[in-house]
Legacy VTK file of the C-alpha trace (Angstrom):
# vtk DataFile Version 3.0
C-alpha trace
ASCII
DATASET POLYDATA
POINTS 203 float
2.955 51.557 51.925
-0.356 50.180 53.336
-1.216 51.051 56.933
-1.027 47.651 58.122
2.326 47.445 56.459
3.639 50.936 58.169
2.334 49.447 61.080
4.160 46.018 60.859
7.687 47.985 60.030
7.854 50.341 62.929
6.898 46.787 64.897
9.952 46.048 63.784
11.963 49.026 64.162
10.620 49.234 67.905
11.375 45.596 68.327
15.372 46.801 68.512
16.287 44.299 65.235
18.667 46.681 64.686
20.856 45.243 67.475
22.921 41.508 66.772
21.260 38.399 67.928
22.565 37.462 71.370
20.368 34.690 71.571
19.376 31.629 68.844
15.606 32.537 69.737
16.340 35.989 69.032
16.326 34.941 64.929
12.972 33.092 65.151
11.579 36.507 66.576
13.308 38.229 63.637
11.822 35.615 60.870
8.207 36.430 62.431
8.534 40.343 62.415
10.193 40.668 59.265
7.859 38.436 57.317
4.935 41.390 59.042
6.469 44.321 57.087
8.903 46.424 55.144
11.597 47.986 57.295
14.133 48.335 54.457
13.468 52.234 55.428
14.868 51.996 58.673
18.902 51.847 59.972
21.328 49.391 58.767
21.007 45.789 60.737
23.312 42.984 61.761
22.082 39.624 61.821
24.673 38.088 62.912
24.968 35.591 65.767
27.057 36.189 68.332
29.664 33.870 69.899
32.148 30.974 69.539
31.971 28.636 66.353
29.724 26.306 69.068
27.275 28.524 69.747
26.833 29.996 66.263
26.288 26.553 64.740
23.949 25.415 67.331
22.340 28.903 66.955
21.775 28.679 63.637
19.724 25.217 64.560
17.756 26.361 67.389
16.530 29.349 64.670
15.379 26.678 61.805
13.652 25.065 64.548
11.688 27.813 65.775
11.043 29.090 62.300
10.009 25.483 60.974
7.318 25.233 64.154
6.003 28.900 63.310
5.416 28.399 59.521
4.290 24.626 60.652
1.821 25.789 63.480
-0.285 28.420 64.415
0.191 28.518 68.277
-3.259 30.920 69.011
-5.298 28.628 66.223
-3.887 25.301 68.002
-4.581 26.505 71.696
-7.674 26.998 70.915
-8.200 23.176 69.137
-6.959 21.865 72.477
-9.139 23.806 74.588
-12.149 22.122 72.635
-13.088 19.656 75.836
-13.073 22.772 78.232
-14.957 25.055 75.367
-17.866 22.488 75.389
-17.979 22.416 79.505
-18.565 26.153 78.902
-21.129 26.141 76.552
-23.089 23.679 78.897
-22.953 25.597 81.272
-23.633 28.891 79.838
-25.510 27.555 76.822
-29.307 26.844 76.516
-29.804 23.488 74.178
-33.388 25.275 73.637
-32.063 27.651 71.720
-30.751 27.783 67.911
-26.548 27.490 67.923
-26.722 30.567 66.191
-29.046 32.522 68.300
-27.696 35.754 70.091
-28.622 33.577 73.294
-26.012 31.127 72.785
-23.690 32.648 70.494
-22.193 36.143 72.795
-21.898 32.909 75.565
-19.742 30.855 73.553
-17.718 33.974 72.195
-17.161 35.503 75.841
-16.300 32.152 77.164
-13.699 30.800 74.316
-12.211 33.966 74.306
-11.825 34.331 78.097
-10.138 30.441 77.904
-8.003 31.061 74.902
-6.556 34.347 76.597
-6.044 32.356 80.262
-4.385 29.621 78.695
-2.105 32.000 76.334
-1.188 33.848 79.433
-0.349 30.417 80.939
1.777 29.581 78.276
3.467 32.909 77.844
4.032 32.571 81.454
6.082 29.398 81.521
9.530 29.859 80.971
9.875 27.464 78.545
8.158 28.435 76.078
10.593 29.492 73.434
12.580 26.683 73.815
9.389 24.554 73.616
9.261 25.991 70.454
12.319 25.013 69.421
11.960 21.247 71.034
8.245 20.966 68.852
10.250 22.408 65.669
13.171 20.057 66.127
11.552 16.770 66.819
8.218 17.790 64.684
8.393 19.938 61.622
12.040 19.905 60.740
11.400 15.957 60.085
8.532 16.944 58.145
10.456 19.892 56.229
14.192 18.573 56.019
14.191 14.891 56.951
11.079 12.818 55.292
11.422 14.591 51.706
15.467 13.437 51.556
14.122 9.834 52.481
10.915 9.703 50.000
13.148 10.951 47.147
15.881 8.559 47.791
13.056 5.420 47.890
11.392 6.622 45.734
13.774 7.667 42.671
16.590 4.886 44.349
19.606 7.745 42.605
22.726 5.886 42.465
24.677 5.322 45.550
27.674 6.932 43.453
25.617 10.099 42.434
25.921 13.446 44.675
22.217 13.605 45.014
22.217 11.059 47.085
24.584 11.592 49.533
23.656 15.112 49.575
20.232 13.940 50.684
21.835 11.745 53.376
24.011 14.491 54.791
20.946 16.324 55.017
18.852 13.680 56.703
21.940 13.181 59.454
22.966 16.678 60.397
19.262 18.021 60.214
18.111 15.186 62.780
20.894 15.415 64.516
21.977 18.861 65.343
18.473 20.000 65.512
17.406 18.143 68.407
21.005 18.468 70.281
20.823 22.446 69.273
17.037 22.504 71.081
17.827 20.542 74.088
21.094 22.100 74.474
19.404 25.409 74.764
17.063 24.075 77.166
20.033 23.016 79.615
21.749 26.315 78.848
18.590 28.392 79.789
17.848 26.087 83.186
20.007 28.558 85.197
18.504 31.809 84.028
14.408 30.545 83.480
11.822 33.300 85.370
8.207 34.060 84.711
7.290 35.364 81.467
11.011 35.219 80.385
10.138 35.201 76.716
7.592 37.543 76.693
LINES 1 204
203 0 1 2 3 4 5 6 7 8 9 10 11 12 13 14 15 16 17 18 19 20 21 22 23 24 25 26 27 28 29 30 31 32 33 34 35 36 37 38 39 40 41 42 43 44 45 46 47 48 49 50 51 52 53 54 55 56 57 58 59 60 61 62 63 64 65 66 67 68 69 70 71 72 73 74 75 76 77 78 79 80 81 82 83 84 85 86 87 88 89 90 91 92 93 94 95 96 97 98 99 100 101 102 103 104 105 106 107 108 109 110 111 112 113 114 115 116 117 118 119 120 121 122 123 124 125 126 127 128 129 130 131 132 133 134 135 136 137 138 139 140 141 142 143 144 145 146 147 148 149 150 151 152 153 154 155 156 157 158 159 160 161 162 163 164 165 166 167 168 169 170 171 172 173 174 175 176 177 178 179 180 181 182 183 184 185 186 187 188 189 190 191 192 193 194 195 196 197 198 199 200 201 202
């Protein structure tokens, strides 16, 4: 196994994945270590989400969420596109027009000073309580329309399958639970996390 790999794997293993998922967010956090490395070395896992019938189905919805808005966004890569406006203040200010954009003069600047924003407002984020529900809100209102919802619609205007054939009432079952479900199962866990929210909660 490659070093990196190795590395990824004991993530993993240290990461306690060994243990059943308590919490819906808890399977987004699997999806992202797993897809790191190779742990098929280590102890036996379970998966499983705990709870009522409820709780596992509205789990299961909170997870796709999450894992749609991770494979649809790069949270580091996007902080930094919104940070643009304050990364140009910076490089005014630290930046000398004289000098080619290139040129050690203006280059270290902008490095120190994007890095130094992306980090604060990272931190920030981390910070807020919210943020792995957030996750789950963006994925359930943004990319699981994208993933789930807007294909089953194109085919079925596109193609027009017969109103008697199962493709396209599978397509509308999908298009109805998927909307559905997904945004109840990520404000639901927003309500159900009000009581318990601190600082850097889902760090």
């Amino acid at each position: 196994m490659p070093p990196a790999s190795a590395a990824a794997a004991q993530e993993v293993e240290n990461h306690n994945v060994s243990q059943p998922l308590h919490h819906p967010k808890d399977a987004g956090t699997l999806f992202v270590l797993k897809s790191r490395g190779n742990s098929s070395n280590g102890p036996e896992k379970d998966f499983s989400l705990k709870g009522d019938t409820t709780n596992r189905l509205f789990g299961i919805f909170n997870a796709i969420a999450i894992i749609a808005n991770t494979c649809g966004s790069g949270i580091i890569p996007e902080i930094q596109e919104y940070l643009q406006p304050t990364n140009v203040v910076l490089e005014q200010l630290f930046g000398d027009p004289e000098s080619p954009e290139f040129s050690p003069r203006n280059l270290i600047p902008r490095v120190i000073s994007r890095s130094i924003a992306v980090v604060t407002a990272t931190t920030i984020a981390a910070m807020f309580p919210f943020f792995g529900d957030i996750n789950s809100l963006i994925g359930a209102f943004c990319y699981i329309p994208l993933d789930f919802i807007l294909p089953m619609i194109f085919f079925n205007a596109t193609f027009k399958p017969s109103k008697q054939s199962p493709i396209f009432w599978l397509n509308v079952i999908v298009i109805v639970v998927f909307s559905t479900l997904g945004a109840i199962a990520a404000v639901r866990q927003i309500v159900l996390d009000a009581k318990t929210y601190q600082l850097f909660a889902n760090v």
